[in-house]
matplotlib code that plots the C-alpha trace (Angstrom):
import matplotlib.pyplot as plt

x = [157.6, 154.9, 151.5, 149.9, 152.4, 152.9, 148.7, 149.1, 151.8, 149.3, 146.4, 148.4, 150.3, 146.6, 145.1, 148.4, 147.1, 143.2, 143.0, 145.7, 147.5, 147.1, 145.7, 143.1, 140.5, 141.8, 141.2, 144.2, 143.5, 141.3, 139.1, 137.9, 134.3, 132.7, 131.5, 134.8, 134.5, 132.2, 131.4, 130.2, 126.8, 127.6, 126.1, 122.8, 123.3, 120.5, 119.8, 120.1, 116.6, 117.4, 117.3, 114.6, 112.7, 114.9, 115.4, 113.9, 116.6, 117.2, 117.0, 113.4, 114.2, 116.7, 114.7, 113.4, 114.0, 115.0, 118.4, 120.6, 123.8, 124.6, 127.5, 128.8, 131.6, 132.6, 132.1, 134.1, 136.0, 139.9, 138.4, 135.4, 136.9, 138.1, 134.6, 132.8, 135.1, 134.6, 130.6, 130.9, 132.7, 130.6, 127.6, 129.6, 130.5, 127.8, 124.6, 121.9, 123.3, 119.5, 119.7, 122.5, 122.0, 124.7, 125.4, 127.3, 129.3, 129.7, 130.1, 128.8, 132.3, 133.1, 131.8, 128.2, 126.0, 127.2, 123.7, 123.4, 127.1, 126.3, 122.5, 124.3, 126.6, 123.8, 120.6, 118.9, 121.2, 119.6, 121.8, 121.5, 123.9, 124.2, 125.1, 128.7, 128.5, 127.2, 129.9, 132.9, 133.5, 134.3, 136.3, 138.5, 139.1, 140.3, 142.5, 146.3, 148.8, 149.8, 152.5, 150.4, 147.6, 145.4, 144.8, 144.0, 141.1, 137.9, 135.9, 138.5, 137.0, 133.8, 134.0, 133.3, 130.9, 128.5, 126.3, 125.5, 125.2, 122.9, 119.2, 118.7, 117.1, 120.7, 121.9, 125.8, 127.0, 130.3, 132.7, 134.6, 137.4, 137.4, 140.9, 139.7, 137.5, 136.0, 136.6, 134.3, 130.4, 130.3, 127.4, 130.6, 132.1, 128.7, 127.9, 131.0, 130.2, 130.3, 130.2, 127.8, 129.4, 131.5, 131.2, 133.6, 135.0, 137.8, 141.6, 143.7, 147.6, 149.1, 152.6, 153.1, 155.0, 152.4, 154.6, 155.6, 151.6, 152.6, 155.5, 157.8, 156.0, 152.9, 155.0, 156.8, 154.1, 152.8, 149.1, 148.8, 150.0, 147.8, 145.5, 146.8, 146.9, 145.1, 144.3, 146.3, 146.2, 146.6, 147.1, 144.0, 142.8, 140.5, 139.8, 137.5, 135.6, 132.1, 130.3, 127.9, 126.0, 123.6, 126.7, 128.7, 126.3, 125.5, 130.0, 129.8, 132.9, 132.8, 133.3, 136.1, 137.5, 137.5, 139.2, 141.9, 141.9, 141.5, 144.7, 146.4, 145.7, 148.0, 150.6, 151.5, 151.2, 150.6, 151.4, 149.1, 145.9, 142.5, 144.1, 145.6, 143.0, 140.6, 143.6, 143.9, 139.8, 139.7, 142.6, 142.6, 138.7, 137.1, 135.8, 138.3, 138.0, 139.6, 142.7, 141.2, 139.3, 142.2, 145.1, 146.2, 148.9, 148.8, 149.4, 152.8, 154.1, 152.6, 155.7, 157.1, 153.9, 156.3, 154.9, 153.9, 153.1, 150.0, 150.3, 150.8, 147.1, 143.6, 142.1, 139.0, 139.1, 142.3, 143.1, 145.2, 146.1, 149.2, 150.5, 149.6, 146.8, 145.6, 144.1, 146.8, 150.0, 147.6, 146.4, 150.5, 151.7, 153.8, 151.4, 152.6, 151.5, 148.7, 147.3, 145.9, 143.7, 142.0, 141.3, 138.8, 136.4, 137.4, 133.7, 135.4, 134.9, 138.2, 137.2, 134.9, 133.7, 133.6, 130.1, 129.4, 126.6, 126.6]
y = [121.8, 121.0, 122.8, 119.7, 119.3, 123.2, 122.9, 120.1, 121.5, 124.6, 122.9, 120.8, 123.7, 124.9, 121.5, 121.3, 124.5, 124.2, 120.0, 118.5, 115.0, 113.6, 110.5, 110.4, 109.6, 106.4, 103.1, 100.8, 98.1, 97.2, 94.9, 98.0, 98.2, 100.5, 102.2, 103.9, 105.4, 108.7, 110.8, 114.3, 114.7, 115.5, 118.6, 117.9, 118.1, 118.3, 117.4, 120.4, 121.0, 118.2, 115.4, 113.4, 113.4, 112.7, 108.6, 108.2, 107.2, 103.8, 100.7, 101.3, 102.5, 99.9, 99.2, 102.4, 104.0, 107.6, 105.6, 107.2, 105.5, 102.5, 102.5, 99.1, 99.7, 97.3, 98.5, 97.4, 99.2, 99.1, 101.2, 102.7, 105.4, 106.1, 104.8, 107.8, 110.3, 108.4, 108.8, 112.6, 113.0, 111.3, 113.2, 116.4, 116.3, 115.2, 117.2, 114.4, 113.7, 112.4, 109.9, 107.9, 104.9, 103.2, 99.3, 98.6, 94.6, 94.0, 90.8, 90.7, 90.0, 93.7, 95.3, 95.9, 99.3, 100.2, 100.7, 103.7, 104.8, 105.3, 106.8, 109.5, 110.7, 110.6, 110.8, 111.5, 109.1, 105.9, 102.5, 99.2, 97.0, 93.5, 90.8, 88.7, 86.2, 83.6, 83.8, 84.7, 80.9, 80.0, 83.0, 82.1, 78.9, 79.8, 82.7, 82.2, 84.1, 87.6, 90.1, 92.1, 90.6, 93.4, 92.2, 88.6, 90.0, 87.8, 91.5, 92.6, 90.0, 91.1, 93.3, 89.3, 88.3, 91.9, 90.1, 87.6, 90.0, 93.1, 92.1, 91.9, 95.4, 96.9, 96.6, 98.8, 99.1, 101.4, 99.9, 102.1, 101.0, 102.6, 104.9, 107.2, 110.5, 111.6, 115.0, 115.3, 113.9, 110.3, 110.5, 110.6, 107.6, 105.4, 106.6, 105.0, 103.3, 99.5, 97.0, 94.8, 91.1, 93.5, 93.5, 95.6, 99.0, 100.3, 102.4, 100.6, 100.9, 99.4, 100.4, 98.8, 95.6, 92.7, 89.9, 90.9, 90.3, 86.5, 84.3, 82.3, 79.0, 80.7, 82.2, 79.1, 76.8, 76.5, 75.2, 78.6, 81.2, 80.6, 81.9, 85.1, 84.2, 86.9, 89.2, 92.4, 91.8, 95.1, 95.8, 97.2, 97.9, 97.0, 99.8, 101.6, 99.7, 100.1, 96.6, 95.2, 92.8, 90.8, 90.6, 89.3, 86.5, 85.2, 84.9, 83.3, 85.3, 84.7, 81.2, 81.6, 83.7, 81.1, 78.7, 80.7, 81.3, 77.3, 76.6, 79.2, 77.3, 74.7, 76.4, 79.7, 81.5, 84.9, 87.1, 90.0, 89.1, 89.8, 91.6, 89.4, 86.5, 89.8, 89.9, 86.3, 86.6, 90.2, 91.6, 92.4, 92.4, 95.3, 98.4, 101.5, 104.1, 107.1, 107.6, 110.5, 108.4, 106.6, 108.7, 105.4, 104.6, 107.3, 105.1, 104.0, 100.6, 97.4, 97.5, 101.1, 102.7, 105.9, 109.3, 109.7, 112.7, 112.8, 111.1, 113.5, 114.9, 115.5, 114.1, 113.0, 110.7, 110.7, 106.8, 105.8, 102.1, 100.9, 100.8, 104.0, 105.4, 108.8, 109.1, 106.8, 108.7, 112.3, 111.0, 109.9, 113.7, 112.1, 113.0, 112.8, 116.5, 114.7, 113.5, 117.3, 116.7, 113.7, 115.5, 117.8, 114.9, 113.3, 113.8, 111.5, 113.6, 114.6, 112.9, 109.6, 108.4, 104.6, 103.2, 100.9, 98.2, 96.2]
z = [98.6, 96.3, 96.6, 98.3, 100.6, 101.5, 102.0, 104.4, 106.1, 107.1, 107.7, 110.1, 111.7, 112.2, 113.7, 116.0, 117.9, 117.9, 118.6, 121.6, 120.4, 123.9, 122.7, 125.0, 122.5, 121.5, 123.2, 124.2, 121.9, 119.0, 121.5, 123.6, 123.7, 121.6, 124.8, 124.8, 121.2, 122.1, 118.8, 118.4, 116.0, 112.8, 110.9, 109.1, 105.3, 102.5, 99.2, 96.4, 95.0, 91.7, 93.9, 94.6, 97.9, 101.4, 102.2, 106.2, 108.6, 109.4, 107.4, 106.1, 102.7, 101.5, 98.0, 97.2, 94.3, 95.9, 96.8, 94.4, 95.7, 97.8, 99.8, 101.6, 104.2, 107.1, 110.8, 114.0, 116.7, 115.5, 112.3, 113.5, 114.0, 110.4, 109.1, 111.1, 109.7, 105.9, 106.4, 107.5, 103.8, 101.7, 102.8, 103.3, 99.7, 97.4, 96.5, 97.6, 100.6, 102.0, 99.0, 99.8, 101.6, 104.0, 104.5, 107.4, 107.5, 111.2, 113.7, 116.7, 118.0, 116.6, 119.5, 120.7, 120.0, 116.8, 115.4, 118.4, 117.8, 113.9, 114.9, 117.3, 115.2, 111.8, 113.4, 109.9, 107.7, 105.9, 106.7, 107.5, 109.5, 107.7, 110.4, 108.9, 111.7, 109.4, 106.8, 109.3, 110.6, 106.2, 105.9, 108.8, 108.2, 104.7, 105.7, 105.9, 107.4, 105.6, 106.1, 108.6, 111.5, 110.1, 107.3, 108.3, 109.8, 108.7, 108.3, 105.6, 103.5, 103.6, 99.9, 98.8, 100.1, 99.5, 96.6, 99.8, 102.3, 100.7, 99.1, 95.6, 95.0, 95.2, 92.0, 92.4, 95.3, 96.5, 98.2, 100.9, 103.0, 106.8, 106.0, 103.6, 102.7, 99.4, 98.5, 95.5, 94.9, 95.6, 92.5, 90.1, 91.0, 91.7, 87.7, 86.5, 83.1, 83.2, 80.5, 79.5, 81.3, 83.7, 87.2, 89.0, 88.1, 90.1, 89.4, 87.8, 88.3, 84.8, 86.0, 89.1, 89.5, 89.1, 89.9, 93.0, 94.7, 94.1, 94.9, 92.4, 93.3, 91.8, 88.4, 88.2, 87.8, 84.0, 86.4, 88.3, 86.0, 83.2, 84.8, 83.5, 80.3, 77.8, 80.2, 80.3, 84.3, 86.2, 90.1, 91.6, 94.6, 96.5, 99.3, 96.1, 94.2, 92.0, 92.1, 90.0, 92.5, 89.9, 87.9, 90.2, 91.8, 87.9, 88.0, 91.1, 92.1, 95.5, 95.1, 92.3, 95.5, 98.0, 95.5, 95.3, 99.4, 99.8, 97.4, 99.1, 101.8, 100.8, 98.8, 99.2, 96.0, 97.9, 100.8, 101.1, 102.7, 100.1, 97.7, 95.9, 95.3, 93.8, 91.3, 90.1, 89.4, 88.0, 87.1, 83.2, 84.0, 85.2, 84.1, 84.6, 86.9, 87.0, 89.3, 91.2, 92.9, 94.9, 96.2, 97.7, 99.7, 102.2, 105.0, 103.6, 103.0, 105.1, 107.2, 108.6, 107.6, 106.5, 105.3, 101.7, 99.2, 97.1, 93.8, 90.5, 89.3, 90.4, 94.1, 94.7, 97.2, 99.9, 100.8, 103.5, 102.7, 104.3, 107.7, 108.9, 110.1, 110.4, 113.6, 115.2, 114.1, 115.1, 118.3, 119.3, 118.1, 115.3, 112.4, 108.5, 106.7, 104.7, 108.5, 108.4, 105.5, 107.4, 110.8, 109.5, 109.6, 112.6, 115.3, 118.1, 121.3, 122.8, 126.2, 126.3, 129.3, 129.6, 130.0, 132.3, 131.2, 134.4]

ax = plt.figure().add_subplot(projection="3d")
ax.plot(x, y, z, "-o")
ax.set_aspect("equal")
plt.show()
């Protein structure tokens, strides 16, 4: 057993005695209200005397210049879950925790009181939940059908839209998916060097099949595959990502998105969900990012959502894109050994009461 593995194996021999996998934490469904979803208050953590003075909690300090990082996730019940647990690791990690600022995509389909349920668990954190009701009726009606119904979810095509959604003071932005924790100072990866012209940094995965993220009618047709032409188009993805946001409205690369989404629309030259329209506009395009900073894949593939091993190298940040998530395979006692490293930053309290708003 490799060292990674053997340390997951003992951390999860470890969690199997102190936490029960009763499953009593978890609602029923993804539509449960977030009522059910009860989370602990997570420690208090403060900035190292080099940083600059504390951001006030809430959403009053948006443009100030004491933000030293922005980070843009999405918010709603299925996930909230995991997005709790991705907070408590950024600001567990990094020296100016009080100087990172949160933006929060949600509907108001996704549930009601997620502004409380985010101020309970991070009473001192700075965030602001940005409202996607206005864009969600477009996105739908441009999604088609992918290889799984989570990922035709009109939220997990939020990441486009963020140069619409956050205000023009926020310059980078860090986008997180919900199914993953940082390890290491979130400051590292918000500093990555971009370009001049560039507006997205992210991993890059040079030896993974490209084709197959498109399907023959797309390769076959001299129209659609040109668009690759001159790049040196790498898979990417999309759960980590640094975004230049000025950059990125002067591309107008949200509508070069939903061009691809509306041909799509009416031939299918794809079958995974958001990821691969992000490819046919930036692939060969973005500024590189060190692989640390996605141990992707944890969740397995999109269909069985099987156990995985760590990838070869350093870890930063521990991403569980696939199938499978952490907190489902714990909270059903059939946990994969890297499941052990996520539970250290689960706060959902063992026994939620259901509140009754009537």
């Amino acid at each position: 057993m490799s060292p990674p593995s053997l340390l997951a194996a003992n951390l999860l021999l470890f969690l199997a005695i102190l936490v029960p996998s009763s499953g009593a934490g978890a609602p029923s469904d993804g539509n449960s209200p977030t009522g059910m979803w009860r989370f602990r208050e997570a420690p208090q953590f403060y900035n190292s005397p080099s940083c600059p003075p504390p951001l006030p909690a809430g959403p009053g300090a948006i443009c100030s210049p004491n933000a030293l990082v922005h980070v843009a996730m999405t918010l709603d019940v299925a996930y909230l879950r995991g997005s709790v647990a991705a907070v408590l690791s950024v600001l567990q990690h990094t020296a100016c925790p009080q100087s990172v600022f949160f933006h929060f995509v949600a509907t108001s389909a996704g549930g009601g009181g997620l502004d409380a349920t985010i101020s309970g668990a991070f009473p001192s954190l700075a965030f602001q939940i940005h409202s996607f009701d206005a864009e969600e009726p477009r996105v739908a009606a441009l999604i088609s059908t992918s290889i799984r119904a989570a990922l035709d979810r009109p939220l997990n095509y939020a990441r486009s839209y963020l140069s619409r959604l956050l205000p023009k003071c926020v310059r980078r932005v860090v986008y997180l998916d919900s199914d993953l924790v940082l390890v290491d100072d979130v400051m590292d990866l918000a500093s990555t060097p971009i370009p001049d012209g560039v507006a997205l940094a992210a991993p890059e995965y040079c030896n993974a099949n490209f084709t197959s993220y498109f399907t023959p009618a797309f390769w076959t047709n001299p129209a659609l595959s040109v668009a690759f032409e001159g790049r040196r188009a790498c898979y990417f993805n999309t759960g980590v990502m640094v975004m230049e946001l000025g950059r990125w409205r002067d591309g107008g690369y949200t509508e070069q998105i939903e061009e691809w989404m509306e041909l799509q629309k009416r031939m299918r030259i794809y079958e995974l969900g958001s990821l691969p329209p992000f490819l046919l506009v930036f692939a060969g395009r973005i500024a590189a990012v060190e692989h640390r900073w996605n141990q992707h894949g944890l969740g397995g593939d999109n269909y069985r959502g099987l156990c995985r091993d760590l990838h070869p190298g350093p870890v930063s940040l521990l991403h569980w894109s696939g199938k499978g998530k952490p907190w489902a395979r714990l909270d059903a006692g059939r946990p994969c050994p890297l499941d052990a490293l996520w539970a250290p930053y689960d706060l959902l309290l063992r026994n939620p009461i259901a509140i009754d708003e009537s």
